[in-house]
Backbone as CSV, one residue per row, in Angstrom:
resi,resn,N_x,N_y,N_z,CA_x,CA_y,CA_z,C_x,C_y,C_z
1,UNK,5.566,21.910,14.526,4.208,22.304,14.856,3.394,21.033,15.111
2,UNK,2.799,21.070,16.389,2.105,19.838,16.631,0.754,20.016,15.654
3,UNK,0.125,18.722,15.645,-0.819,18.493,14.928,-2.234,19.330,15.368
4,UNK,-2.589,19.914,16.649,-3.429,20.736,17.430,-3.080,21.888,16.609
5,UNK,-2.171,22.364,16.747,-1.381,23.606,16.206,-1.738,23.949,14.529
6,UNK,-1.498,22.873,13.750,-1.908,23.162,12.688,-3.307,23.295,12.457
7,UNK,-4.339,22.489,12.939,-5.379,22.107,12.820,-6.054,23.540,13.395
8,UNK,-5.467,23.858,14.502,-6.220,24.946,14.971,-6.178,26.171,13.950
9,UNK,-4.902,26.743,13.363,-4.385,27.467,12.701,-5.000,27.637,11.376
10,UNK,-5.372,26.391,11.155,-6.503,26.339,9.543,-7.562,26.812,9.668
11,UNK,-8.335,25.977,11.277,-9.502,27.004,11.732,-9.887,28.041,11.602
12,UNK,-8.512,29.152,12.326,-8.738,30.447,12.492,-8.745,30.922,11.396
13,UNK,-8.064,30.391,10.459,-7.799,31.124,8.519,-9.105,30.921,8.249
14,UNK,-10.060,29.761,8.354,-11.028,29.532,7.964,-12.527,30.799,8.285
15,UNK,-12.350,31.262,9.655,-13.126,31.586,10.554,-12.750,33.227,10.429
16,UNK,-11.446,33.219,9.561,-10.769,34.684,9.471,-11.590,34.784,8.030
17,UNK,-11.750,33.847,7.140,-12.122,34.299,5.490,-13.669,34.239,5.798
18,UNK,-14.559,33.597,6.868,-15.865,33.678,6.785,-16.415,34.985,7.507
19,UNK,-15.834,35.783,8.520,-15.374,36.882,9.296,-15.463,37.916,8.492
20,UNK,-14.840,38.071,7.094,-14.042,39.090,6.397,-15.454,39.847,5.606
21,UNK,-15.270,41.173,5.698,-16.520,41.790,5.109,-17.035,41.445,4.067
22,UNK,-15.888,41.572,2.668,-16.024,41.063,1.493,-15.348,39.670,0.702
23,UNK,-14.681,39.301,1.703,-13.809,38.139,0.839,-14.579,37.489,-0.055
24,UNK,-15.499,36.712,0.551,-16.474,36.032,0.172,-17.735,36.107,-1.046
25,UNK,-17.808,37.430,-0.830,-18.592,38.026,-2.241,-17.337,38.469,-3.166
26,UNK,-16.294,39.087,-3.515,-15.259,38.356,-3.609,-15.215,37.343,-4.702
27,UNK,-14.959,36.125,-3.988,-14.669,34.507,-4.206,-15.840,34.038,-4.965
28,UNK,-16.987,34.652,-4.380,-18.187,33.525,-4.804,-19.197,34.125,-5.801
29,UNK,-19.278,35.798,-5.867,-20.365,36.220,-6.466,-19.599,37.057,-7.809
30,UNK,-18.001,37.851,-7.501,-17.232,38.315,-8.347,-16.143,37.372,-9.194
31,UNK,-16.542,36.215,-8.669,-15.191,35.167,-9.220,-13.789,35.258,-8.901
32,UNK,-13.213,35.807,-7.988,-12.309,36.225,-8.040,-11.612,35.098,-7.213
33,UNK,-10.664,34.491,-8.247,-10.085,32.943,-7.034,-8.842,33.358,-6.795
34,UNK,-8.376,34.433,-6.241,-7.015,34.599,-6.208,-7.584,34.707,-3.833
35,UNK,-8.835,35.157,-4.167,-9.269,35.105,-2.569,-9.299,33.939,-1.783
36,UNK,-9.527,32.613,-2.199,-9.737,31.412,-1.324,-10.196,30.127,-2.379
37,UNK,-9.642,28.928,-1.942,-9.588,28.019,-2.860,-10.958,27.452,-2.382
38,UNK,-11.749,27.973,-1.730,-13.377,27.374,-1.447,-13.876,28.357,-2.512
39,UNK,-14.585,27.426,-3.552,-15.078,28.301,-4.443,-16.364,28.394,-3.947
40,UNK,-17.591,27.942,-3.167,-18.436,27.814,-3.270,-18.711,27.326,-1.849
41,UNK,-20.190,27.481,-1.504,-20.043,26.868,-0.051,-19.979,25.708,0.023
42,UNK,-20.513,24.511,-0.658,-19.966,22.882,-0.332,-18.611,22.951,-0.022
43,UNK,-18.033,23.510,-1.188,-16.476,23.801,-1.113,-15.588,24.015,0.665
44,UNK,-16.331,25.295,0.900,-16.233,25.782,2.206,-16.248,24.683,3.428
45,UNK,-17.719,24.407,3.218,-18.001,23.291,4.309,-17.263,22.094,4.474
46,UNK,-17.008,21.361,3.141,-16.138,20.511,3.332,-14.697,20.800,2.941
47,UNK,-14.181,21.163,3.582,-12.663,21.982,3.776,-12.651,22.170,5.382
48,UNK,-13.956,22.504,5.981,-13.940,22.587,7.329,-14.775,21.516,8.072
49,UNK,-15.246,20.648,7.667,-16.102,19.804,8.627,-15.046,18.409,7.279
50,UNK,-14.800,18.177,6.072,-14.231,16.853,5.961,-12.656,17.148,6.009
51,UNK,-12.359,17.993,5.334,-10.873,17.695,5.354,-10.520,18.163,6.894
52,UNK,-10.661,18.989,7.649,-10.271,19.694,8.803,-10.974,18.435,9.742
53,UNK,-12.048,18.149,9.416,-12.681,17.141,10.327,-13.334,17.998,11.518
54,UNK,-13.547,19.402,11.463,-13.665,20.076,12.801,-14.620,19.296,14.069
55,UNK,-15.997,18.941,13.260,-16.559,18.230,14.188,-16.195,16.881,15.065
56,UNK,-15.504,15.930,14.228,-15.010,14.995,15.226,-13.661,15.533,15.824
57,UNK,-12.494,16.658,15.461,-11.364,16.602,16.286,-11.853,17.680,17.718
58,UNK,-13.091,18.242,17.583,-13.276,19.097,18.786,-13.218,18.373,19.893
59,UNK,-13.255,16.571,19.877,-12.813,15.563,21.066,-11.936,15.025,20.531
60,UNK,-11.443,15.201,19.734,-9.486,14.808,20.131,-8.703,15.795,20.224
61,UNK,-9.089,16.937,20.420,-8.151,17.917,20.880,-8.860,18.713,21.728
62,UNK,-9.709,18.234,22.366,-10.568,18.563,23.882,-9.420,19.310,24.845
63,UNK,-8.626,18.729,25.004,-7.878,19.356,26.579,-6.822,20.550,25.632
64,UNK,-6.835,20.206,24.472,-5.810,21.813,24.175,-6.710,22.623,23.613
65,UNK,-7.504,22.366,23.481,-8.949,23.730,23.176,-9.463,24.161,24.659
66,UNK,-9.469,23.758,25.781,-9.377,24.095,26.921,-8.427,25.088,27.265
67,UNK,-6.929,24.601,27.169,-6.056,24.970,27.670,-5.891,26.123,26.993
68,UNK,-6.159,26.956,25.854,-6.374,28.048,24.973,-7.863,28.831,25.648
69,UNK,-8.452,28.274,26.262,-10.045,28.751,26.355,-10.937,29.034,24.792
70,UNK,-10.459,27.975,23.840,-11.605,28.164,23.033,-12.329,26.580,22.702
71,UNK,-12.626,25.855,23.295,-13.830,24.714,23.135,-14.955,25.613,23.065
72,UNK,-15.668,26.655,24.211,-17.106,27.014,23.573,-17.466,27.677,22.190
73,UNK,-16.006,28.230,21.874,-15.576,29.145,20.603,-15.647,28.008,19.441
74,UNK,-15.110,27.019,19.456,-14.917,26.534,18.399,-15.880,25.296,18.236
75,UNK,-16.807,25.187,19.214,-18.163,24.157,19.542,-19.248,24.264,18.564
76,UNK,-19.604,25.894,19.545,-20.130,26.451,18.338,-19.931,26.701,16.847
77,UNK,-19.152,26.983,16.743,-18.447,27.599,15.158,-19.123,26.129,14.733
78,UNK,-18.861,24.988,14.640,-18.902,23.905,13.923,-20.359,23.052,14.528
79,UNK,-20.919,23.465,15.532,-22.599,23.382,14.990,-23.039,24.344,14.295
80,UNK,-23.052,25.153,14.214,-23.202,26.479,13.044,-23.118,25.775,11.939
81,UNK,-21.979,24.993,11.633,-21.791,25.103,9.870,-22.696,23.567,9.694
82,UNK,-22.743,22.705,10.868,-23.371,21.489,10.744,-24.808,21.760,9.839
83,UNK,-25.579,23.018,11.018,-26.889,23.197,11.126,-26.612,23.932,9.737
84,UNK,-25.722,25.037,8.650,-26.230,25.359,7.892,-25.755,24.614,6.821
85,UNK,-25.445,23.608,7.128,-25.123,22.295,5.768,-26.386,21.906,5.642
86,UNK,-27.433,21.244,7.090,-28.359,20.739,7.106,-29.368,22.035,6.178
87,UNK,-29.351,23.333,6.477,-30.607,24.198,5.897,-30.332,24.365,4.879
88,UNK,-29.310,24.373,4.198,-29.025,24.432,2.436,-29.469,23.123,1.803
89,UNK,-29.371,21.976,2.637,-29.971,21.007,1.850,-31.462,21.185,1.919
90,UNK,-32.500,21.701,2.514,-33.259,21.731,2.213,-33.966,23.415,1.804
91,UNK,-33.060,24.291,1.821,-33.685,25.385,1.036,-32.408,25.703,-0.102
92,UNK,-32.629,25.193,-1.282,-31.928,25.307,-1.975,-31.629,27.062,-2.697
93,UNK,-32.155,27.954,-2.041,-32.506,29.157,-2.587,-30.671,29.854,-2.082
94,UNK,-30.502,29.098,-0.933,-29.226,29.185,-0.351,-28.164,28.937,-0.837
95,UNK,-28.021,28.030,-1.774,-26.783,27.864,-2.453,-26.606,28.527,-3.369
96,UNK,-27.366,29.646,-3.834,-26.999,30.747,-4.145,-26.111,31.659,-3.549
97,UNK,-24.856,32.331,-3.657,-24.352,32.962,-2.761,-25.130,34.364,-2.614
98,UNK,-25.679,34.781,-3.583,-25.916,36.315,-3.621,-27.156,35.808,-2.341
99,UNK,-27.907,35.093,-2.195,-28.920,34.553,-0.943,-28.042,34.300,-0.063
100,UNK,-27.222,33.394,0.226,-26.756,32.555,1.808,-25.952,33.687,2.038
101,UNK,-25.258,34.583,1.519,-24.122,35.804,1.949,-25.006,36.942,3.070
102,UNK,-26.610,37.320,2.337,-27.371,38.481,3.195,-28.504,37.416,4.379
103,UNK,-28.121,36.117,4.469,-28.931,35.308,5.206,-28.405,35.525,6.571
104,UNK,-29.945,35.629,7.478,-29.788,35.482,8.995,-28.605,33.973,9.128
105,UNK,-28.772,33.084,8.624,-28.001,31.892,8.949,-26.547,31.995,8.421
106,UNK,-25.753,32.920,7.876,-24.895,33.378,7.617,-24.365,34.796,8.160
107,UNK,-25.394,35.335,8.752,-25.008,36.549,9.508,-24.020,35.339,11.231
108,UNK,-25.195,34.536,11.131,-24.767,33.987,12.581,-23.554,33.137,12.880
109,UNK,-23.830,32.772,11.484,-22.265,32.072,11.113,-20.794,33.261,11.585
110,UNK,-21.154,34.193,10.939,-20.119,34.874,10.594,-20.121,35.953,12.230
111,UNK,-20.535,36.041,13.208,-20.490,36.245,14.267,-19.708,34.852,15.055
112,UNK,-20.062,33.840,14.796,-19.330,32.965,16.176,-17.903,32.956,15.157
113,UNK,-17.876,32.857,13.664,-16.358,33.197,13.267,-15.769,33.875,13.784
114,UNK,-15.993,35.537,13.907,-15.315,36.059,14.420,-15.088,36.115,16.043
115,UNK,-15.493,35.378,16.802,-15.536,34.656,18.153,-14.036,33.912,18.067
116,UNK,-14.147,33.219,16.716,-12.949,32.403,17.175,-11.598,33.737,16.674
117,UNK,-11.960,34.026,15.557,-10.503,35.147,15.413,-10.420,36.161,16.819
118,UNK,-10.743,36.319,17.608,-10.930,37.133,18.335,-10.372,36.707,20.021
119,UNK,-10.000,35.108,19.569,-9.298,34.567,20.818,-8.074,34.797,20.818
120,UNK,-7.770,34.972,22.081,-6.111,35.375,22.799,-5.341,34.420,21.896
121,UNK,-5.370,33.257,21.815,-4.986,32.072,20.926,-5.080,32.285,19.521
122,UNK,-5.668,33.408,19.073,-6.111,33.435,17.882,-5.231,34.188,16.766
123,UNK,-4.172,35.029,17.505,-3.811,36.218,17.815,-2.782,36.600,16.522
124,UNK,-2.466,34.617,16.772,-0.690,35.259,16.095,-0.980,34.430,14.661
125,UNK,-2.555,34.631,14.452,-2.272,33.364,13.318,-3.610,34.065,12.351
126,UNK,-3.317,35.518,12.987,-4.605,36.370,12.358,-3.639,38.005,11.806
127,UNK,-4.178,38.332,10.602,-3.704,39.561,10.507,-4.446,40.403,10.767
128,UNK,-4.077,41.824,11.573,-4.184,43.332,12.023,-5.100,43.411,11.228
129,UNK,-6.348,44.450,11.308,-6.517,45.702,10.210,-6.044,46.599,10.677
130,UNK,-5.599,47.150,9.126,-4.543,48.887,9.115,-5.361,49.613,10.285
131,UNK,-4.754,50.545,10.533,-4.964,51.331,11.711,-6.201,52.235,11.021
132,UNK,-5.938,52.691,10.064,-7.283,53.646,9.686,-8.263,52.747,8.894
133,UNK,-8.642,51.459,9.170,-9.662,51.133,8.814,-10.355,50.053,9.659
134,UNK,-11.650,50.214,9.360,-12.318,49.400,10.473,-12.559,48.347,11.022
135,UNK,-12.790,48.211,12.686,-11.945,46.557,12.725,-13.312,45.505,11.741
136,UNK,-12.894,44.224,11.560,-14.196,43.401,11.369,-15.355,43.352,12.477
């Protein structure tokens, strides 16, 4: 697996657990860590902007985010989390999860997420919902 490949693949897991109706309340408001090793949103954020690096590899892996058609998909996704790193530092009411979970700035988040699960590319590195229940 090339290094694009993985990197992308963490993405979509990432963009699949911020996507997910409840994971997240879940993880952050029920305690439940068997859902995701981001306990918390710093947690979150840096898992996807330091360890993933999303913002600087979106130009080193420029021409295979093309070649997939998701650069505007995954552009966005990671000014999203830039801009809501920047608004939690200054409204701290947000790092509350039971607040940042029903927040417009987390609704919007969780729309360009599912942008990226939702790419042709996205496909084989995302699981189904069951047939009788509703899509995300």
């Amino acid at each position: 697996m090339s290094d694009f490949d993985y990197w992308f693949e963490n993405i979509v897991s990432e963009a699949d657990l911020i996507s997910s109706p409840n994971a997240l309340t879940k993880a952050w408001i029920q305690k439940d860590k068997d859902v995701t090793s981001a306990y918390d949103i710093d947690e979150l954020l840096e898992q996807l902007l330091g360890d993933l690096r999303l913002h600087e590899h979106l130009r080193r892996f420029d021409q295979d985010l093309c070649r997939i058609g998701a650069v505007e998909a995954v552009a966005a996704f990671a000014q999203a989390l830039l801009d809501l790193e920047k608004i939690i530092k200054s409204d701290l009411r947000l790092k509350k999860p039971e607040n940042l979970l029903i927040s417009s700035q987390w609704e919007g988040l969780v729309r360009l997420a599912k942008c990226i699960t939702q790419l042709p590319a996205a496909r084989i590195y995302t699981t189904p919902a069951p047939k009788n229940s509703p899509q995300k």
